[in-house]
C-alpha positions in Angstrom: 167.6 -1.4 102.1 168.0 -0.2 105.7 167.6 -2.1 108.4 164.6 -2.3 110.3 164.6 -2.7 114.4 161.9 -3.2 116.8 162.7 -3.1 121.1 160.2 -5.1 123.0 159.8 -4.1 127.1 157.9 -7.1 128.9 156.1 -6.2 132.0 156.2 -9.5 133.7 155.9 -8.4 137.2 154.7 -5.5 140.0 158.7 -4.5 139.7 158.5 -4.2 136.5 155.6 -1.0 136.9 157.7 0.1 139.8 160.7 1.0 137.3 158.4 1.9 134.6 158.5 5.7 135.2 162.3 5.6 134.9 161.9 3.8 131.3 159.2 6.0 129.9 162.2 8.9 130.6 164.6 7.2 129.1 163.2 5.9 126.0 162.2 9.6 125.6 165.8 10.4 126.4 166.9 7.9 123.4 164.3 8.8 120.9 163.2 5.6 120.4 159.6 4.4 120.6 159.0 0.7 122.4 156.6 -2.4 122.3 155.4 -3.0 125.8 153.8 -6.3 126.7 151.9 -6.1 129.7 150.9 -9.6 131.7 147.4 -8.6 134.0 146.4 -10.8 136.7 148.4 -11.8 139.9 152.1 -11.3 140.3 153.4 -14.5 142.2 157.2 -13.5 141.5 158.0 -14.1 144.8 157.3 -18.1 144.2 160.4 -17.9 142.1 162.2 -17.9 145.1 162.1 -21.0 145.8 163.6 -22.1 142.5 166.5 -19.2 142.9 167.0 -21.1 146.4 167.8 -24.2 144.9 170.6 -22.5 143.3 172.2 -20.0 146.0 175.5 -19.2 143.9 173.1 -17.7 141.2 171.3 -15.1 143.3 174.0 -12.6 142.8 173.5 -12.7 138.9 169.2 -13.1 139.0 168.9 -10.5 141.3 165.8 -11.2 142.8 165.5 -8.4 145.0 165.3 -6.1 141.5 161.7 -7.2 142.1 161.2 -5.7 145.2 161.1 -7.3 148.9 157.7 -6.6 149.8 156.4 -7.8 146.4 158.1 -11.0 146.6 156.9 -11.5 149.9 153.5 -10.7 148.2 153.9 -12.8 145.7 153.9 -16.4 147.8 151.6 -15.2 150.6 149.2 -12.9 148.3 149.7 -11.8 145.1 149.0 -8.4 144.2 147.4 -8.0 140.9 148.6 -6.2 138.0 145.8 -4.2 136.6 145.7 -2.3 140.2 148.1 -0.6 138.7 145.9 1.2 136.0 147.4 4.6 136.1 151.2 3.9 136.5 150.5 1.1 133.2 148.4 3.3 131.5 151.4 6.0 131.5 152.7 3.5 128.4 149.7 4.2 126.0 149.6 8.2 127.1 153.5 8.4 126.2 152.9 7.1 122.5 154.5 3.5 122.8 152.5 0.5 121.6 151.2 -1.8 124.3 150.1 -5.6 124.0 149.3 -8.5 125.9 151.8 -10.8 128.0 148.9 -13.2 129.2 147.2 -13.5 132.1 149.2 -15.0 135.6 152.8 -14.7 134.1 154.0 -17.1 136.7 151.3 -19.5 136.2 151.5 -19.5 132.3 154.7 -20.5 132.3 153.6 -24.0 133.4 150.7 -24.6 131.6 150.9 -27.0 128.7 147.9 -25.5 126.6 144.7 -26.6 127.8 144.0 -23.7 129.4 145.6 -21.1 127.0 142.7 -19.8 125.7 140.7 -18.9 129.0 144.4 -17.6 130.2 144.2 -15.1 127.1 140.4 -14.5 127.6 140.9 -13.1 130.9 143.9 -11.1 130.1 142.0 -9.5 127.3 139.4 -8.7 129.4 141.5 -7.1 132.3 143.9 -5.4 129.6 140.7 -3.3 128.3 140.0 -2.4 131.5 143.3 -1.3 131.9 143.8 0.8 128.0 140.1 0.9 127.4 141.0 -0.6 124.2 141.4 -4.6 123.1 144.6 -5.9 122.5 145.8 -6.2 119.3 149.2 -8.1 119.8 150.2 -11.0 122.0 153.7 -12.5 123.6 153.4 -15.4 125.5 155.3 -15.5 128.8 158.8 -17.1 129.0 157.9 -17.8 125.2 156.2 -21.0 126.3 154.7 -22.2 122.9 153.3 -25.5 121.4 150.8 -26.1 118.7 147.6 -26.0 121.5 149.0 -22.3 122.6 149.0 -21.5 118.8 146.0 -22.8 117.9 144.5 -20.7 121.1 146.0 -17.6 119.8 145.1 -17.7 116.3 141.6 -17.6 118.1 141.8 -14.3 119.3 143.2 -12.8 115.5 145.6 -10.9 117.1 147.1 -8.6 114.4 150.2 -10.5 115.2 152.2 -12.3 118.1 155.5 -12.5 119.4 156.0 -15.9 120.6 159.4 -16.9 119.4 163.1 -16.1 119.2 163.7 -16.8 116.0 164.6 -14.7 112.9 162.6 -12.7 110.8 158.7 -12.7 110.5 157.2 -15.6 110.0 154.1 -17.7 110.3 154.9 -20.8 112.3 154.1 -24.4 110.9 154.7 -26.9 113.3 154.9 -30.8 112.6 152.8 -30.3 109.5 149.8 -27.5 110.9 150.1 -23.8 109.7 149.0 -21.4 112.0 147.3 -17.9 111.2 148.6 -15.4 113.8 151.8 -13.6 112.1 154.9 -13.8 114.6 157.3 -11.2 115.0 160.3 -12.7 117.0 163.1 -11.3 118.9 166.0 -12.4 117.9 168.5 -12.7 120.4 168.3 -13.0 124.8 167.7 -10.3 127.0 171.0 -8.9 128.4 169.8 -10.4 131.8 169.8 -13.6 130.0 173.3 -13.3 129.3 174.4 -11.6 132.9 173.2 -15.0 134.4 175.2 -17.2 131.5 178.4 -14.8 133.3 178.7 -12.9 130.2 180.7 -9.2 130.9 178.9 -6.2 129.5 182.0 -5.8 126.9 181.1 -9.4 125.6 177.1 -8.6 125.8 177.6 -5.2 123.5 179.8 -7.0 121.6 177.2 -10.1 120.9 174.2 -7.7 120.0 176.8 -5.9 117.5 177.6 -9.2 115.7 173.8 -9.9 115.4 172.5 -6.5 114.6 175.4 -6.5 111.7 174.4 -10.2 110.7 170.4 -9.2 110.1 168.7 -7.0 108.1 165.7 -7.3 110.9 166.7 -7.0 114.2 164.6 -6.8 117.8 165.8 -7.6 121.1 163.7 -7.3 124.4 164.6 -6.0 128.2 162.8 -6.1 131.5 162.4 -2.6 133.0 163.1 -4.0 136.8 166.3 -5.7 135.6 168.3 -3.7 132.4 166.7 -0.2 133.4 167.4 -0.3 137.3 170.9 -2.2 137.0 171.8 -2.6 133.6 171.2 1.0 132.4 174.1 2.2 130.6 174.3 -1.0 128.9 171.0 -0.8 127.4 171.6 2.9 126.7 175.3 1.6 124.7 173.3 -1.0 122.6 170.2 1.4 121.9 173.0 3.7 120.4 174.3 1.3 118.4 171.2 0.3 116.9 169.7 3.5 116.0 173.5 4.2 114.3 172.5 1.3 112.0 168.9 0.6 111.6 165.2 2.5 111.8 163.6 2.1 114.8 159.7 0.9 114.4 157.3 -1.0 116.8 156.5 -4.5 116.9 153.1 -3.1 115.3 154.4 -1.3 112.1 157.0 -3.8 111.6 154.1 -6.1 111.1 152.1 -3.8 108.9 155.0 -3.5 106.9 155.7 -7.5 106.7 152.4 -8.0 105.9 152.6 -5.3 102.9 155.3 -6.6 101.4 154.8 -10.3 101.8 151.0 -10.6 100.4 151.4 -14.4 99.6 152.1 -15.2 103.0 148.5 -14.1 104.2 
């Protein structure tokens, strides 16, 4: 049986659209077809400043400045908002990738312990159809900030899936005893960024997604456009290689068709 890969691009932040044109050109350049998770609402990226602040020896390795100066600035004193950007997101769609939802105030969402989860999601649905002219039909939760209240939210919306977790392959969660609806197709491993700011090299990041990727007969993994495409590129591009030597490509959205196809008990 052949492996199976899916590559997940999260649109947190206004940085994220400004590298988006550079992406679309070279996931055309690869081949490859992507799962884009777009948050809506206001980008306050710049109030992560203050946290990067705390910790001054780790600003070389977040790179805060990938998001831009002037949207930072933004960010603390007044947020732009994300579905301004209708024409520059809805490049995504046009170009034949799948697009989904990555909730609504990415910054904010990251905080919230579930109460509010569902009018977070409401809104975002709302702006996202603005944006596509079409509903969502899949879900990722910023910062994969999860509990049984967001889950409970989510199955709400009957999303055709979500992609809450890193985990392994498919699954629908059960947590402390509750079974939840909404299929979940994981990544499976941290972003390289993740591992730039552990210290990792790029040899020992290649090397890492190799072991995985040889380990699984499902694999995804997930990137930032203003972080892996603008200074990580040739990186991405090595590990993209490797996976379309060993596995067939599919997004988020066909993987779970297929899941669903071949796993009928599970519904």
């Amino acid at each position: 049986m052949q492996k199976v890969c899916g590559i997940r691009a999260d649109i947190d932040c206004i940085g994220d659209i400004d590298a988006l044109p550079e992406t679309l050109d070279l996931l055309d350049d690869w081949g490859v077809k992507a799962s884009f998770f777009v948050a809506m609402g206001p980008d306050k990226t710049g109030q992560n400043m203050f946290k990067y602040l705390k910790k001054p020896w780790s600003l070389g390795k977040v790179r805060p400045m990938r998001f831009g100066f002037r949207n930072l600035i933004r960010g603390v004193v007044s947020p732009a908002c994300m579905q301004d950007y209708r024409s520059e997101l809805y490049d995504i769609k046009r170009r034949g990738h799948e697009v989904g939802l990555h909730g609504y105030d990415h910054h904010h969402w990251m905080k919230t312990r579930g109460e509010e989860a569902g009018s977070l999601i409401g809104k975002g649905c709302t702006l996202f159809k603005e944006v596509f002219k079409s509903a969502p039909g899949s879900f990722a939760s910023p910062g994969f900030t999860v509990n049984r209240k967001i889950l409970r939210k989510i199955d709400g919306f009957n999303f055709d899936y979500s992609s809450d977790f890193i985990y392994g392959e498919p699954f629908y969660p059960v947590l402390e005893g509750e079974k939840f609806n909404t299929l979940q197709i994981p990544v499976c491993i941290r972003s390289i960024g993740e591992f730039s700011i552990e210290g990792l090299n790029g040899r020992k990041i290649l090397q890492t997604f190799g072991q995985e990727l040889e380990a699984r007969q499902f694999f995804t993994f997930y990137f930032h456009p203003s972080y892996e495409v603008k200074y990580r590129r040739e990186l991405l591009g090595e590990i993209i290689r490797l996976v379309q030597k060993e596995a067939e490509i599919l997004t988020f959205a066909k993987i779970a068709e297929n899941w669903n196809n071949e796993n009928p008990s599970d519904l």
